[in-house]
C-alpha positions in Angstrom: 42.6 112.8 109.5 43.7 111.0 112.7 42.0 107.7 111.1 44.2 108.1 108.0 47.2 108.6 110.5 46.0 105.4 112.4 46.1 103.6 109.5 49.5 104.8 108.3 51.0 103.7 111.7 49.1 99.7 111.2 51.2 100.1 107.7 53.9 100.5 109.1 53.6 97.9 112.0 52.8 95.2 108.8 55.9 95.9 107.2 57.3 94.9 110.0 59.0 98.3 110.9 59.1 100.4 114.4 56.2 103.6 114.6 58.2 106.1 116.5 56.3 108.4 118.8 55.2 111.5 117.2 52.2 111.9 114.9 52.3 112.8 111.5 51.3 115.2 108.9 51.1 114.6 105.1 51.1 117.1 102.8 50.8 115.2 99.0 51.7 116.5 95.7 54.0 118.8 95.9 55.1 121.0 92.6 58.8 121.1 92.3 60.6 122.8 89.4 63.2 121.0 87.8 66.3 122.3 85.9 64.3 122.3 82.0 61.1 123.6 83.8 59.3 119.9 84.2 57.5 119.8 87.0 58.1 116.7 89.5 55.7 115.9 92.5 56.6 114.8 96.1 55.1 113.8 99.1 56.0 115.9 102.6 55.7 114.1 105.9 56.5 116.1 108.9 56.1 115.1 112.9 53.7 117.4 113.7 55.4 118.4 117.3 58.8 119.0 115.9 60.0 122.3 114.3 61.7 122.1 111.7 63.4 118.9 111.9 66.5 117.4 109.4 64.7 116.3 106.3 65.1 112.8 104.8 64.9 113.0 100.6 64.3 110.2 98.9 63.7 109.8 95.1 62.1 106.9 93.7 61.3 105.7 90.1 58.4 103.4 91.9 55.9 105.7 92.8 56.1 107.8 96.6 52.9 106.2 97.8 52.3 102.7 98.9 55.2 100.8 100.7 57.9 103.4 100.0 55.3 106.1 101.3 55.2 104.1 104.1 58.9 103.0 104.9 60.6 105.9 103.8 57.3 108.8 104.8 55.8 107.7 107.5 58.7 105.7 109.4 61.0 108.5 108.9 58.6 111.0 110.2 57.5 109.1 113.5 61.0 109.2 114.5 61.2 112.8 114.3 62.8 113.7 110.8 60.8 115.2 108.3 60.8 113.2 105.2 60.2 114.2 100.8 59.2 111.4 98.8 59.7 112.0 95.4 58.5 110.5 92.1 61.2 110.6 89.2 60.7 112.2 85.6 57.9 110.1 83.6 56.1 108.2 86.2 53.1 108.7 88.8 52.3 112.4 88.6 56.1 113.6 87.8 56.0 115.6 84.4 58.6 114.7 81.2 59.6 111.4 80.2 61.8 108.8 82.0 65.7 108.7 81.1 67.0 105.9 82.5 70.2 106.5 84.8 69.6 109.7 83.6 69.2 111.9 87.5 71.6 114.4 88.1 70.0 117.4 87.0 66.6 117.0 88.2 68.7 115.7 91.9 70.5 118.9 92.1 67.2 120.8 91.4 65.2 119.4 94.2 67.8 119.9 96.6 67.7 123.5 95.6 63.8 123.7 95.8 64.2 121.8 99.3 66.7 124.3 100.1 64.1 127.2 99.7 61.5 125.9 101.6 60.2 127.8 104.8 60.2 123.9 106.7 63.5 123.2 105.9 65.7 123.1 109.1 69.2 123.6 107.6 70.4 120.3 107.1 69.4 116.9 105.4 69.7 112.9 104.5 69.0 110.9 101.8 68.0 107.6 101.9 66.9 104.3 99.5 67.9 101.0 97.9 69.1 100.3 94.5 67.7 103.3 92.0 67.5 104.8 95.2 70.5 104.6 96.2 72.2 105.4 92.8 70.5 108.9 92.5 72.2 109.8 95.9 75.6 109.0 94.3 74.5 111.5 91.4 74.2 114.6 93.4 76.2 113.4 96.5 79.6 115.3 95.5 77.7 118.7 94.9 74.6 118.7 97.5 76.2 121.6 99.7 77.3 121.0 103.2 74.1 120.6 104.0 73.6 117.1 103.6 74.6 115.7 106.4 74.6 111.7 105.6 73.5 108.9 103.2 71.7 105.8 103.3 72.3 103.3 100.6 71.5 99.8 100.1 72.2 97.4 97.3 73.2 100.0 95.5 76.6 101.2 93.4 77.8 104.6 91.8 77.9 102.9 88.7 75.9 100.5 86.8 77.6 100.0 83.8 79.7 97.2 85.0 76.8 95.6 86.5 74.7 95.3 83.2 78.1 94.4 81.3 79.6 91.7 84.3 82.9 90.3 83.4 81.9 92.2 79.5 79.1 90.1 79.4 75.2 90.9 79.4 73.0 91.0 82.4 70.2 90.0 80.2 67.3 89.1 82.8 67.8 91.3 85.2 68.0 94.4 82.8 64.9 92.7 81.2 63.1 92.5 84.4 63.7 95.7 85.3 63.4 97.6 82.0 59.2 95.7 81.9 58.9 97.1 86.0 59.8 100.8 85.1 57.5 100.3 81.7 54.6 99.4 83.8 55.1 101.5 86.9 53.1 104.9 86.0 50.2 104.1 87.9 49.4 103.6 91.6 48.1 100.0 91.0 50.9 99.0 88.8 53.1 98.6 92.1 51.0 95.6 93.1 51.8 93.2 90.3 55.2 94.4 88.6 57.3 92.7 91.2 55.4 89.2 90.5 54.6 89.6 86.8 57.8 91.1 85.5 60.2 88.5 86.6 58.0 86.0 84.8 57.1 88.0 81.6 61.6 88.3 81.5 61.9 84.5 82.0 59.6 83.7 79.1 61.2 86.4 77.0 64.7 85.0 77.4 63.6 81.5 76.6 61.7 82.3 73.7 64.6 81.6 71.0 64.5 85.5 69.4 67.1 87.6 68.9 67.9 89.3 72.2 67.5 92.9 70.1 63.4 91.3 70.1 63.3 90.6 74.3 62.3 94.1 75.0 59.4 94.4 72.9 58.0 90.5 73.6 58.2 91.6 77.1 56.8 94.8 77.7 54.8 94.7 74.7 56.8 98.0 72.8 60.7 98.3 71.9 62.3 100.3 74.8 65.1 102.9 74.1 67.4 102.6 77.5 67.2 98.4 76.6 68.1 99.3 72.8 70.6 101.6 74.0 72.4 99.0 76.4 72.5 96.7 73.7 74.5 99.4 71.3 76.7 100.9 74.0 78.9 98.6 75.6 80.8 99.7 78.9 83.5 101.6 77.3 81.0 104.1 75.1 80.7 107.2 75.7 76.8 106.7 76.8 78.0 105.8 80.4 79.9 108.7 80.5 76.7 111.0 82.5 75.4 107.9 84.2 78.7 106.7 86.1 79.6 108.5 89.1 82.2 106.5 90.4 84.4 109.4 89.5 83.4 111.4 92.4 82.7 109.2 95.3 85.9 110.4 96.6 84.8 113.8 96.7 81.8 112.8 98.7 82.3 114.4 102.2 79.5 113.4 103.8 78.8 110.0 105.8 77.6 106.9 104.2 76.2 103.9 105.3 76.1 101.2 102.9 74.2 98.0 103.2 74.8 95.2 100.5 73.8 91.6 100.3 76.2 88.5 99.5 73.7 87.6 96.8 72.8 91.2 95.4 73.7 92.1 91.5 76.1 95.4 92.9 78.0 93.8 95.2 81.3 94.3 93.7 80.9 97.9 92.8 79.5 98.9 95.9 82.3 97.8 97.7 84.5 99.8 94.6 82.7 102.6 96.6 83.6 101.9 100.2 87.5 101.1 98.8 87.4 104.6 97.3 85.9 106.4 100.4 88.1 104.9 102.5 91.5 105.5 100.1 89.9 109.2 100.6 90.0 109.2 103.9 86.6 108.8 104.7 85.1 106.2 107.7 81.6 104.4 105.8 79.8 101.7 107.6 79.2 98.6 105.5 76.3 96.1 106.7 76.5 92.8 104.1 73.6 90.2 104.9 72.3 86.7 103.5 70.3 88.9 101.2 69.5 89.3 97.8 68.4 92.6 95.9 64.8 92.8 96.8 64.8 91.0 99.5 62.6 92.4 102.2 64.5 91.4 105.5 67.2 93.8 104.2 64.5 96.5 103.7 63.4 96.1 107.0 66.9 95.9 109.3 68.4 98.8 106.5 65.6 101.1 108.2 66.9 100.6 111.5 70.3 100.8 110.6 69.6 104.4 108.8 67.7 105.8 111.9 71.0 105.0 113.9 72.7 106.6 111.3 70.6 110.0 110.8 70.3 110.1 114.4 74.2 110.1 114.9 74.8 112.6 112.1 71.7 115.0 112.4 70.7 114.8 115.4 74.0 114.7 117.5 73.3 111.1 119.0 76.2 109.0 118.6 74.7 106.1 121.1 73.0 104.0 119.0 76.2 103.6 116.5 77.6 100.1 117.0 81.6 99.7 117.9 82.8 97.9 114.4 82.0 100.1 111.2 82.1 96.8 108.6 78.7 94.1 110.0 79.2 90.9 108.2 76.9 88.0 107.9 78.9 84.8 107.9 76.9 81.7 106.2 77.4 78.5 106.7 77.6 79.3 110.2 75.0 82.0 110.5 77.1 84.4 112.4 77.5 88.5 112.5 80.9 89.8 112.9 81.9 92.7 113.1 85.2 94.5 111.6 87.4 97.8 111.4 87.4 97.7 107.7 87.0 95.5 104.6 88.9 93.6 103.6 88.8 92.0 106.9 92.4 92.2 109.2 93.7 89.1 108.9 92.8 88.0 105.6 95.7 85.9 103.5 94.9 84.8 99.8 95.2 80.6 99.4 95.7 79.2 96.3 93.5 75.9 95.7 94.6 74.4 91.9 92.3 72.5 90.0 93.7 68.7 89.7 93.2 65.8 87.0 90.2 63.7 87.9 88.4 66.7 89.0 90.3 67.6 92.3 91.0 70.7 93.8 93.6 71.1 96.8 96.6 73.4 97.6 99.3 71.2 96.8 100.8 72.4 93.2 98.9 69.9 90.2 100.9 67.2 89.0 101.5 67.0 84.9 97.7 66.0 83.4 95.7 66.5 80.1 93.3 69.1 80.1 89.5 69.0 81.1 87.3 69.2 77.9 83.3 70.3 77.7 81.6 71.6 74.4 79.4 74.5 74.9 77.1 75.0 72.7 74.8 78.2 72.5 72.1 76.8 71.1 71.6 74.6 74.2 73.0 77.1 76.6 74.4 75.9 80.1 71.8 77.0 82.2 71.8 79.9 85.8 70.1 77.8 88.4 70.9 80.3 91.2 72.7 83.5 92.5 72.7 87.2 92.6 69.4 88.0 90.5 67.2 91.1 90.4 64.0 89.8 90.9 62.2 86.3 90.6 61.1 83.5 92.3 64.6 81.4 92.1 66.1 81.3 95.4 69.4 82.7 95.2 71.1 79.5 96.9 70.6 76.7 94.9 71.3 73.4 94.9 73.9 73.2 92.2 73.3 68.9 91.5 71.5 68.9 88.4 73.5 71.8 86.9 76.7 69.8 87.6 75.5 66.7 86.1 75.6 68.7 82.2 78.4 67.8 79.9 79.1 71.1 79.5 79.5 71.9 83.1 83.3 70.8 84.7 83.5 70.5 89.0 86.7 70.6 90.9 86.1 69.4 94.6 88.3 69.3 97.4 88.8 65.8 99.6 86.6 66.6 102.8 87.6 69.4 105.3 89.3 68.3 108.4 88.3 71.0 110.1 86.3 74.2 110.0 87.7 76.6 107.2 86.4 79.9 106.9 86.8 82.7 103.9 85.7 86.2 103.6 86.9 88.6 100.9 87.0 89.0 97.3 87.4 85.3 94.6 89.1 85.0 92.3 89.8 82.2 89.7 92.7 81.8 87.4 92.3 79.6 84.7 94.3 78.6 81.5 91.5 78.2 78.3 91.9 77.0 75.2 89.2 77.2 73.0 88.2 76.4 69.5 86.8 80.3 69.4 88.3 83.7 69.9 85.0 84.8 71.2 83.8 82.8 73.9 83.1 83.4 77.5 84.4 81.7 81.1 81.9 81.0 83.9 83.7 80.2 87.8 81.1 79.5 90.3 82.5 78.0 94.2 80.3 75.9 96.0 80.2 74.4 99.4 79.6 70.6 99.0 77.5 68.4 102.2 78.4 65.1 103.1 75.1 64.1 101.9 76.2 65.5 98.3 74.1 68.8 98.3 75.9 71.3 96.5 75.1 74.9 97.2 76.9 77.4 95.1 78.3 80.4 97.1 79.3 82.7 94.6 79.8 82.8 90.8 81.8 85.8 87.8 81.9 85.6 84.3 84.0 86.9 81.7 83.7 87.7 78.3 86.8 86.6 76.0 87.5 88.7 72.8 90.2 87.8 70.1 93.9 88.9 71.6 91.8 89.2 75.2 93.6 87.4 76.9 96.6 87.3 74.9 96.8 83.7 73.5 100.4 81.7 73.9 101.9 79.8 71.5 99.9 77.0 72.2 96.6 78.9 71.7 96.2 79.0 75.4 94.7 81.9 77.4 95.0 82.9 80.8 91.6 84.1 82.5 91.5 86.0 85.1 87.3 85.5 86.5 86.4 87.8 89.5 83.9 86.0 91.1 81.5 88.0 94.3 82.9 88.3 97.4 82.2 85.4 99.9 81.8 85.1 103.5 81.5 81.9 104.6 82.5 78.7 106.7 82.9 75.2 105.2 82.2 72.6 108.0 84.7 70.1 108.6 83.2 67.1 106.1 82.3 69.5 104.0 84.4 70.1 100.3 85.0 73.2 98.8 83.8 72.8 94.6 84.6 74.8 91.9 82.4 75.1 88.7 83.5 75.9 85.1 81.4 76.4 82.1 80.7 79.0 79.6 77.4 80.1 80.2 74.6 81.5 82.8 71.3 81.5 80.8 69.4 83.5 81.4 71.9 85.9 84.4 73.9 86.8 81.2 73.3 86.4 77.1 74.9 83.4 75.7 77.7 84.0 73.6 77.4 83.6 69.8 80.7 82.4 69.4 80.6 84.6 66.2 81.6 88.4 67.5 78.5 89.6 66.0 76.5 92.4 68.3 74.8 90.9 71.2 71.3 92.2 70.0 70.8 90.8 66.9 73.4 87.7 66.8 71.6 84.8 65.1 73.7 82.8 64.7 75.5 79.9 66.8 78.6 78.9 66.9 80.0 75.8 68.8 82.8 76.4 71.4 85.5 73.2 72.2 87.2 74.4 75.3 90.3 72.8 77.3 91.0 73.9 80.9 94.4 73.0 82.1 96.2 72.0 85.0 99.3 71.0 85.2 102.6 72.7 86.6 102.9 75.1 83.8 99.4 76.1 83.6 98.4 75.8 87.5 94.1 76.9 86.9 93.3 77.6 90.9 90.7 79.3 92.7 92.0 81.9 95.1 90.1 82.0 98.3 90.3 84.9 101.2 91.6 82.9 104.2 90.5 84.0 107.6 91.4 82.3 110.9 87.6 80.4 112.2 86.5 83.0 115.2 86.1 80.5 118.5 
């Protein structure tokens, strides 16, 4: 058994995390009840010279062996907490079938079975990114006062904006994930998911069939929760059981969030912080140059949770830093820290789109609209940003996108000086378009002297007939909430802003016909006009902070 520890410990060390000193004891396969009588299995670890430490839960849809074992077992327990690795409904020993989203009940039950048992010490955590994250927010409101604190990364209380961005559809990274939780029932399976499902998505969503077809070419069967998606839009009542955003408010215990600038739940997970900190409430936020999976956020999000356990379960405050909100700046590569987001400080500035493809803050002068045909049967491609899983980077340069005819840029003249912007984009743009159903993509980019342009962050909308409300002219005024940015444009830098209609395969191109997303087949060509002149001023509104020295 001390082998088996040693080698748990040289795990550890290759993940790049810190072995804390105490030994540990594993005790696998646990039998715990859930509410309908299924049984679901977990994995103790315990320091084996501490009684009855806090206990760390986690519950993951990715097997409780392997990595996770590792980071969120072993780690936890050489520190000094005990720790209960759990595999969800349907998958790797865990009885029932897997319900997607689906994780109240069975949460609430193993807290009550952890309750009971003669090892628990009174109080506990929970802990894990994304999934991992969201089955905290399920049970977080009614836990008891014994939990104590949570960990979450990458992660939101809700997910039904996140598959249906702007009222679009997140079509590869719902694909990708819907083939990784197909494929993830067996200890092996963990090994080649990440790599093979990204790809298996891609080809998928390039193969021409109806999007109702993806699911099936990639995972080799129809799956329900992808059928499902595709029939419930955000405002059915199928999201109903599966959004918790209701509640976060009622959440009394202390969160740490960690996000990424390039992660898929940005947005929403910073919904959460705003309405834990309208509550009352103190969170810490950590957002990094990070995208979902990426594994140097896995690694510092450890660290950052021992601090936090430590402070709330342990009584030691002295590893909690002084600023509760840690932001990553790019384009400087920076940390800063801050009392709250949005940052103090922080002043909207308008930048409108001119004729000839500026952008400044001077009011636009009278000019004809922009024009670009988009046509869904070529659909303007996504050549980088927030993505689930995959090999494209999630900053990109943006040159060859830009150079499409269906693609317009707005650039600034270069920067006189260093300007620097952190906080929520948005972009404000008057549409016409040949369609009432059509959709607007707004992506800001930070342009080199040597041309290189690397987009920052992007949002999409979905346009329905009398949404927006049209003017007389036909016009439309879009409102696009891009991802937040933090950021610093060098001085010979310019700031960009792209405008098209599509992100091929991030989101499912628009039909242009109103006909359901799944099994559209048909295409419809979209002439649009975006305008700037005094009366219809399209900008780009960008969170202004003063450069720190």
């Amino acid at each position: 058994m001390a082998g088996v520890g040693v080698m748990r410990r040289l795990g550890v060390t290759a993940l790049g995390l810190r072995n804390g000193p105490h030994r540990v004891a594993v005790n696998r396969d646990l039998r715990v009840p859930s509410h309908d009588g299924v049984v679901l299995l977990a994995d103790h670890y315990a320091p084996v010279d501490v009684e009855r430490p806090p206990t760390v839960l986690v519950r993951s849809p990715y097997g409780r062996r392997g990595p996770f074992g590792l980071m969120c077992g072993q780690t936890f327990a050489s520190h000094g907490f005990q720790a209960v690795v759990q595999s969800v409904r349907g998958g790797f020993g865990s009885g029932g079938e897997f319900e997607a989203l689906d994780e109240r009940e069975d949460g609430l039950a193993t807290i009550a079975w952890l309750k009971r048992q003669p090892w628990f010490g009174g109080t506990f955590a929970m802990h894990g990114p994304s999934y991992l994250g969201y089955v905290q927010w399920a049970v977080a409101a009614d836990a008891g006062p014994e939990l104590q604190a949570l960990s979450m990364q990458v992660t939101a209380s809700q997910f039904r904006e996140a598959i249906n961005v702007g009222g679009t559809f997140a079509l590869e990274s719902t694909l990708i994930w819907v083939d990784l939780t197909a494929r993830m029932r067996t200890p092996l399976s963990g090994l080649t998911t990440g790599f093979f499902s990204p790809r298996r998505a891609r080809k998928a969503a390039l193969s021409g069939r109806p999007i109702g077809e993806l699911d099936a070419l990639t995972t080799g069967t129809s799956q329900k929760f992808f059928q499902d998606l595709l029939s419930n839009g955000p405002d059915t009542p199928f999201w109903d059981k599966r959004d918790f955003s209701p509640t976060v408010a009622e959440v009394t215990a202390p969160v740490n969030m960690t996000g990424g600038w390039y992660d898929i739940f940005l947005p929403w997970q910073l919904k959460d912080y705003a309405a834990l900190r309208a509550a009352g409430r103190d969170p810490y936020l950590t957002i990094g140059p990070w995208f979902h999976a990426d594994q140097r956020m896995m690694r510092a999000s450890i660290d950052e949770a021992l601090t936090w356990f430590r402070a709330h379960l342990l009584d030691d405050p002295s590893g909690l830093r002084d600023d509760p909100v840690r932001l990553f700046v790019t384009g400087v590569d920076e940390w800063r820290g801050y009392p709250s987001w949005p940052v103090p400080g922080m002043r909207e500035e308008t930048w409108y789109l001119q004729a000839d493809g500026g952008l400044g803050t001077d009011a636009p002068p009278p000019s004809e609209p922009d024009r670009y045909r988009y046509d869904p049967a070529h659909p303007t491609p996504f050549l980088g940003g927030p993505t689930l899983l995959g090999d494209s980077r999630p900053v990109t340069d943006q040159r060859k996108l830009e150079s499409r005819r269906d693609v317009l840029t707005f650039t600034s003249a270069e920067l006189d000086e260093d300007a620097e912007f952190v906080g929520p984009v948005l972009a404000d743009l008057f549409l016409r378009s040949s369609l009432e159903h059509t959709d607007l993509v707004a992506r800001l980019c930070d342009v080199a002297p040597d041309g290189t342009s690397l987009n920052l962050c992007e949002g999409m909308r979905r346009l329905l007939p009398g949404t927006p409300e049209p003017d007389g002219d036909g016009v439309r005024r879009v409102r696009v909430e891009l991802w937040p940015v933090g950021h610093r444009f060098r001085a010979g830098h310019r700031i960009r802003l792209q405008v098209c209609s599509g992100a091929y395969p991030r989101v499912a191109r628009n039909p242009g016909t109103g006909e359901p997303v799944g099994t559209a087949d048909r295409w419809l060509t979209a002439d649009q006009e975006v305008f700037h002149d005094p009366c219809r001023a399209s900008a780009v509104l960008l969170p202004r902070v003063r450069p720190a020295s």
